[in-house]
N, C-alpha and C positions, 0 to 999 in steps of 0.2 A: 504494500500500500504506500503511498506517495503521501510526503510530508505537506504538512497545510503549511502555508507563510505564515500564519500565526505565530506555530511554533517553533520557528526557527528565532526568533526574537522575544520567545517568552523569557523570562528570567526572574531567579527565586530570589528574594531578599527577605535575609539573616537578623535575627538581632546579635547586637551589639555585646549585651548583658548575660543574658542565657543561651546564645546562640541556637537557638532553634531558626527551623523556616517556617515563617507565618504569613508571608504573603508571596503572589506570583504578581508579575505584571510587564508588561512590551514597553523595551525601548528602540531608539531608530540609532543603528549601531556606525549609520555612516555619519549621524550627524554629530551624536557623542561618544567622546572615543574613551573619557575617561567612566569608573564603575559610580555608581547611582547609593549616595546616600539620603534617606530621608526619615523622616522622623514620624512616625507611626506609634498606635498603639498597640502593647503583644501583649497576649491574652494568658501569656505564660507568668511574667512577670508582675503584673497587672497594674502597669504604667506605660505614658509615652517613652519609648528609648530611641536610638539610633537603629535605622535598618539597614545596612552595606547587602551590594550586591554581591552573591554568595557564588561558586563557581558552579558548572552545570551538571 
């Protein structure tokens, strides 16, 4: 079966803190070259922390 474009640009971002993965989401990999932190709530830790993009 043949890959969707979707998921060639999906990507898991990590926390910070407990490093779990707690979210998925697409970026545009020609336009940003460096990895994607943002600041979310994890459901782990159960506060805002840092989410870094995690490897695939």
């Amino acid at each position: 079966m043949a890959k969707s474009k979707f998921s060639e640009n999906l990507i898991k971002m990590k926390c910070a803190a407990c490093k779990r993965i707690n979210y998925y989401t697409r970026k545009n990999k020609k336009k940003i070259e460096k990895k994607l932190e943002i600041k979310k709530f994890c459901s782990w830790c159960r506060k805002s922390t840092v989410h870094k993009e995690a490897k695939r």
